[in-house]
N, C-alpha and C positions, 0 to 999 in steps of 0.2 A: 933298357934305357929308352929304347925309344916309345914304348906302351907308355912309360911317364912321363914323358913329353909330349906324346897325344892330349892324354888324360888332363896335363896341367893348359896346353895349348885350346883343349874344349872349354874349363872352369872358366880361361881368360875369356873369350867368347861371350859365356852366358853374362859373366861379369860387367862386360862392356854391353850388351845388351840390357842387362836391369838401370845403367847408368843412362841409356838412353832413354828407357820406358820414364826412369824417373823423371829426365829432364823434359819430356813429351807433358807429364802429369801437372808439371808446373807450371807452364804455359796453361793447359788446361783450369787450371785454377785459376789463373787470373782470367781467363775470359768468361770461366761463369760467374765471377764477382762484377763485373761489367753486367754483364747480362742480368745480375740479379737484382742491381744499383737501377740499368731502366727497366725492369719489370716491374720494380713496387710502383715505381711513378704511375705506371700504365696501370696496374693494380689498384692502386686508389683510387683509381674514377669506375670502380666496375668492379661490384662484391661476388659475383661469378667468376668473373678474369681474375681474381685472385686467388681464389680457392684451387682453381684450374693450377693456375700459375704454381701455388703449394705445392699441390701433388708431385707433377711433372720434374720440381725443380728436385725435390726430393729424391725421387728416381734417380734422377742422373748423378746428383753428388753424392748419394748410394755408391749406386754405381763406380764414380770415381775412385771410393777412397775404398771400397774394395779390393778394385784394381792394387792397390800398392802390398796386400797383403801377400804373403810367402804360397809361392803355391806346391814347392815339389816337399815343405816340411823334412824333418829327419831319418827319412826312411833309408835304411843303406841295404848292400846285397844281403846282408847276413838276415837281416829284418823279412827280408821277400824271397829266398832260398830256404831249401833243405834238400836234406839226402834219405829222408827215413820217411815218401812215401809209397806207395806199391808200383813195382818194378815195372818195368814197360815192358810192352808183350814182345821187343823184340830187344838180342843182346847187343846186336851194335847200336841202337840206339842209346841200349843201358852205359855203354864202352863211351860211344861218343859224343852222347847227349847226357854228360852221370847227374844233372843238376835238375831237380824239382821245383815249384812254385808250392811254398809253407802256405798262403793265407790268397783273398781276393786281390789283382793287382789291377787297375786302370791307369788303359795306354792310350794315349791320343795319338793317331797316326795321320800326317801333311803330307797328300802329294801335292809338292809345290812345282806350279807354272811358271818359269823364268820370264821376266818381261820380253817382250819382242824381237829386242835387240841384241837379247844375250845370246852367243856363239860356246859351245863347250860349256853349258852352267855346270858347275859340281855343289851342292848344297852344302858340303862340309866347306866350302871356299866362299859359298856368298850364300850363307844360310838366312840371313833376313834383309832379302831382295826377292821380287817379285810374289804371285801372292799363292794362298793355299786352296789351288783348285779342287781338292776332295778332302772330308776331314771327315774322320770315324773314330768316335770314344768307344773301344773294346774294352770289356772286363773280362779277364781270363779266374773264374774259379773252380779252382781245386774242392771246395767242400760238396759243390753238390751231384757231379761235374758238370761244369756249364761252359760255353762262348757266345758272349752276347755283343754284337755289333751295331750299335747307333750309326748310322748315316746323319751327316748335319749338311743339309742344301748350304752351299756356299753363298747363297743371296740372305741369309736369313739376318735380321734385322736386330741390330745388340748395339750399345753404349762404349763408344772404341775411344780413348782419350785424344785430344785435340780434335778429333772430324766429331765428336757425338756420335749422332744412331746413325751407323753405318752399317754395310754386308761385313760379314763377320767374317770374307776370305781376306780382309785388306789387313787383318789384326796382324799377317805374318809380315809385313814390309813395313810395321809400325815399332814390332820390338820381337818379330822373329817366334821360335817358338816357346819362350817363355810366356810371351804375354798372350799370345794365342790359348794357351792354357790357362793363364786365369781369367780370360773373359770366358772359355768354354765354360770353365768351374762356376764362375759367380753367374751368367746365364740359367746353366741345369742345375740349378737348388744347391750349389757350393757341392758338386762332387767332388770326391778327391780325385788328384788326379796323380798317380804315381812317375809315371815316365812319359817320355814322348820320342817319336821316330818319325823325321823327314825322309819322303825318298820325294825322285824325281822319276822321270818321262826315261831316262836313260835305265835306270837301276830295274824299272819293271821290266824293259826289254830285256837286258840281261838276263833276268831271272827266269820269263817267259822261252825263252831260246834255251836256257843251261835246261830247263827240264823238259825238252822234245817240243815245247806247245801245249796249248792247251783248247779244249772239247769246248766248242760253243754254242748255242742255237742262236745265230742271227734273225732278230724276229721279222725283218725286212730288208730292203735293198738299200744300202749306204750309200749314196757319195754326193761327195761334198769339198770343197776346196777354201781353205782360206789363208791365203797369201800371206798378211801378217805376223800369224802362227808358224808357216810354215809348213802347214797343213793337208796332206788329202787320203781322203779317208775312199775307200774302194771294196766295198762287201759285198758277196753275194748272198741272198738269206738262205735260212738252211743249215744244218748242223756242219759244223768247220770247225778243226785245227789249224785255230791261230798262231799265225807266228810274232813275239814279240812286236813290231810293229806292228801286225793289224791287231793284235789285243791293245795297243793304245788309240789307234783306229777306232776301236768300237767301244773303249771305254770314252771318250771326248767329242764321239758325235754327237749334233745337236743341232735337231733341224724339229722342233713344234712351237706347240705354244705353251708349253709345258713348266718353262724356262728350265732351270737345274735338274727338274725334277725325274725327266727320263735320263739323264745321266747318271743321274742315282740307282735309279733300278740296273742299269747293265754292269754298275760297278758291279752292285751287290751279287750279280751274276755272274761276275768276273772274279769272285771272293772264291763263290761257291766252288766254279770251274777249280782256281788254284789249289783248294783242298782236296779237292778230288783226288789231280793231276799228283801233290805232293802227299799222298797214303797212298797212291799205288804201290805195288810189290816191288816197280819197275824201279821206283825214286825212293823211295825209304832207303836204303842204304846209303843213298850219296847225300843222304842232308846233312850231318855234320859237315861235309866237303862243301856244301852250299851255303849253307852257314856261314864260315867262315868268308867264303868269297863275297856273300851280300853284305857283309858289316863293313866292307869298304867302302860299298856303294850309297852310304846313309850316313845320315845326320842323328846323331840317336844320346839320349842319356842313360842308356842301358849299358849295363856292363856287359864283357862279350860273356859272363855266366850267366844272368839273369835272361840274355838273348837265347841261349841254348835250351834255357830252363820252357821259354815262352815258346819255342821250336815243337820241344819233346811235347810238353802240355798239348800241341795244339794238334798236332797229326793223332794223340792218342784218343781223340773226341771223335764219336762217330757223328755223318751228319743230321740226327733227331738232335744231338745235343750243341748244335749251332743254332743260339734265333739272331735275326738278321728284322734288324729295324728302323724306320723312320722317323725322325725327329717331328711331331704333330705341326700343321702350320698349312697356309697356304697364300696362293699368289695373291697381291693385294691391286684389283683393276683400278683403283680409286689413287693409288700412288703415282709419283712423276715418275719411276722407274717400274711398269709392269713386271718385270722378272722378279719385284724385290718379293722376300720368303716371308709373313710374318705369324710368329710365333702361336697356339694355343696354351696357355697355359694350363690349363685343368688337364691336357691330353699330356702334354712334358710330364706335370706331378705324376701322373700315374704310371707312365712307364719309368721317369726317375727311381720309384719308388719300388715297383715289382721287378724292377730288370737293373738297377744299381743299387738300390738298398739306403737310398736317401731318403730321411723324411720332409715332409712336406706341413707348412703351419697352416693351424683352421683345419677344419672338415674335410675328407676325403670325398671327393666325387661321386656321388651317387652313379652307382652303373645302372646303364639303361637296362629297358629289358632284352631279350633276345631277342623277342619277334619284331622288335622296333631297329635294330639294327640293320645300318646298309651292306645287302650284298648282292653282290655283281656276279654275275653267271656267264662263263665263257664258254663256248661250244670248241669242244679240241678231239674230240672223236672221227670227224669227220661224215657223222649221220647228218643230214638237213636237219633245221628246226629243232634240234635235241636241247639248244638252251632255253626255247620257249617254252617246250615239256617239263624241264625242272623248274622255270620260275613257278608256272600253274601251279605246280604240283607244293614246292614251298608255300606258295600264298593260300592255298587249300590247307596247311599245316597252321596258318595266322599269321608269317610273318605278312608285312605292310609295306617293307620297303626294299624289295628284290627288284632288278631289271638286268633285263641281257646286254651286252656288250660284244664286242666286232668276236667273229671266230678266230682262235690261237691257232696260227697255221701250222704248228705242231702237232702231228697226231699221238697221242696217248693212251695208251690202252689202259691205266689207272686214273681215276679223279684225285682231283689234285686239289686240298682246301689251304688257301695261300690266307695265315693270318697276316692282314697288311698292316696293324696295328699292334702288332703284337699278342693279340688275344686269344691266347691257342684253349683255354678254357672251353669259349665258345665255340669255337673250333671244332673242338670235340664232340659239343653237342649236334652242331652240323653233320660231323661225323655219322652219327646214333642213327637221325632222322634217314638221312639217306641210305643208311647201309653200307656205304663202302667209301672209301676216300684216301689219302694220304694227307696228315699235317704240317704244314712247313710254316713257319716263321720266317718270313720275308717281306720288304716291300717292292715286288716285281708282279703285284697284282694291278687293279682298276686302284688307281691314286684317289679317286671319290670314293673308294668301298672300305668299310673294315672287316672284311671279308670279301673273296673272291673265291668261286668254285669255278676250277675249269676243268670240264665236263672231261671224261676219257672212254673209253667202249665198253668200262666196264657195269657203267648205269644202265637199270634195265629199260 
């Protein structure tokens, strides 16, 4: 009784949020009729200013009535379950995880920041209040096996009904996480998006705590205070088991000029950590027990099978078959808000396209050549000058646009070729050239590079 009293208490929710999104849309409507009524005026005097005018205007009431389309569709558990495919290499998993993912599923994950003022926020209590500090589109599929993780900078720049082009973290205190999903989806080429799961600040500690901590390298010395938030973060660099609070510590520090964009790389670093941590020998047995305990902690339209399903799926991936990626785009100096993210297009179509399986209208991208590709060469061995030997030594090869970057104060005994772009293809050819490397799929490399090698003891 009481599961169907959640379940209808969640419907009521999203219900009175679509009622909201809608009644946002309508306002919206009337003020780009305003706006459209003095734009031709301005229009008519200035055959430039109007074609301009066309374009622009079109984009956004695009955009608009987008917005009002369905985005979760009729997929139910039965649709994104099964039971019949190959058994998990371990029996309590089989026992307490019994639920599969049948086909590709995409999950939008919000850690949502409570405003300032909030005391005790619980997300399932004020799910569309304050805004969505991290926001990651995963696809978990079964056919190839794969886990693919999008990073979306929370500055990045999209068409939010009532404000216009705003940061795409404000969509969650607009209509929550419904319409945070269909601006993600009509953004990246109308992906589908099948589920979505809010957590907070609270639910990660938890979880960080229930499984011992977790293995970190802090790549420098933290600290930093800010009162507002409620804030202070205190790290020493160096490889550390975090304990829940300083893993949100070092997930929300933020001191460059970087804006979002180093907080992105240590999430992703914090992803990788938790996978780790939960496939060890040590935690694999207590995950259905975790499980259960974390789906209290979230805001989620996962059923708790489909939850178990994306559980079992996700510990059974080893890490080659996690790639971990950045939404293309970069800070714009030229805007009122320096932090603000804006978007590349041609770089989104192609990872839309190779890493979620959208297509994209018109021409695909011409890829560049290899040797014309940036990449950034870290020195993590600890030999002097060992990244100015591999740039020579690449540019002697023909690429054109290598250069060194600060030493990884990590020492390494493997090289380590970080696609930062997703292109583990070339990656690989890097691989070839050099002789020895490791490939990972990440953006925790040089943010100007789409490729970073950082160097280990094992280059000769």
């Amino acid at each position: 009784m009481i599961g169907v009293l959640k379940r209808v208490d969640r419907r009521l929710k999203r219900q009175l949020q679509e009622v909201e999104v809608r009644r946002s849309l309508s306002v919206t409507r009337h003020n780009f009729l305003t706006f459209r009524r003095w734009l031709w005026f301005q229009m008519t005097r200035n055959r430039l200013l109007f074609w301009i005018g066309v374009v622009n205007l079109s984009i956004l009431l695009g955009a608009m009535v987008a917005l009002l389309l369905p985005i979760w569709g009729s997929r139910t558990s039965s649709d994104l379950l099964s039971r019949d495919s190959p058994q998990p290499r371990s029996t309590f998993l089989r026992n307490g995880l019994p639920y599969n993912l049948s086909r590709p599923v995409n999950i939008l994950v919000l850690g949502i920041e409570p405003p300032p003022s909030t005391i005790g926020y619980n997300p399932k209590s004020a799910s569309a209040t304050g805004t969505s500090d991290t926001m990651l589109l995963i696809r978990f599929n079964p056919a190839r096996p794969a886990i693919r993780v999008l990073s979306i900078p929370k500055d990045s720049q999209v068409v939010l009904p009532k404000l216009g082009l705003d940061k795409i973290s404000r969509a969650y205190a607009l209509g929550g996480a419904p319409l945070t999903a269909r601006v993600v989806s009509r953004t990246l080429n109308n992906v589908p998006i099948d589920r979505y799961l809010s957590i907070n600040a609270d639910a990660l500690r938890q979880l960080v705590d229930r499984i011992g901590g977790i293995e970190v390298f802090v790549p420098e010395r933290m600290a930093y205070q800010d009162r507002t938030q409620r804030l202070q973060i205190d790290l020493e660099q160096g490889w550390q088991t975090l304990s829940g609070e300083q893993a949100e510590q070092f997930a929300r520090f933020r001191a460059s000029n970087q804006g979002d964009l180093d907080r992105v790389q240590r999430q992703q670093m914090l992803i990788a950590a938790l996978r780790d941590r939960l496939t060890s020998p040590a935690i694999l047995p207590q995950l259905p027990e975790i499980t259960k305990i974390m789906q209290t902690a979230v805001e989620t339209n996962l059923s708790p099978e489909e939850l178990r399903a994306i559980v079992r799926f996700s510990v059974q991936m080893k890490p080659e078959h996690w790639q971990m990626l950045l939404l293309p785009g970069d800070l714009s100096p030229y805007s009122q808000d320096p932090s603000s993210y804006w978007l590349y297009t041609s770089g989104q179509d192609q990872i839309m396209s190779q890493y979620f399986g959208t297509s994209t209208i018109g021409a695909a991208p011409k890829p560049k050549p290899l040797t014309s590709l940036k990449i950034a060469v870290q020195n993590a061995s600890g030999k002097p000058q060992l990244s100015q030997k591999v740039v020579r030594y690449l540019k002697q090869k023909g690429f054109t646009n290598v250069y060194a970057v600060s030493d990884w104060s990590d020492i390494q005994r493997q090289t380590n070729i970080i696609a930062q772009k997703g292109d583990t293809a070339a990656a690989a050819k890097i691989q070839q050239i050099l002789g020895v490397g490791n490939i990972e799929a990440a953006a925790i490399g040089d943010l100007d590079s789409s490729l970073t090698i950082r160097v280990g003891k094992d280059w000769r």
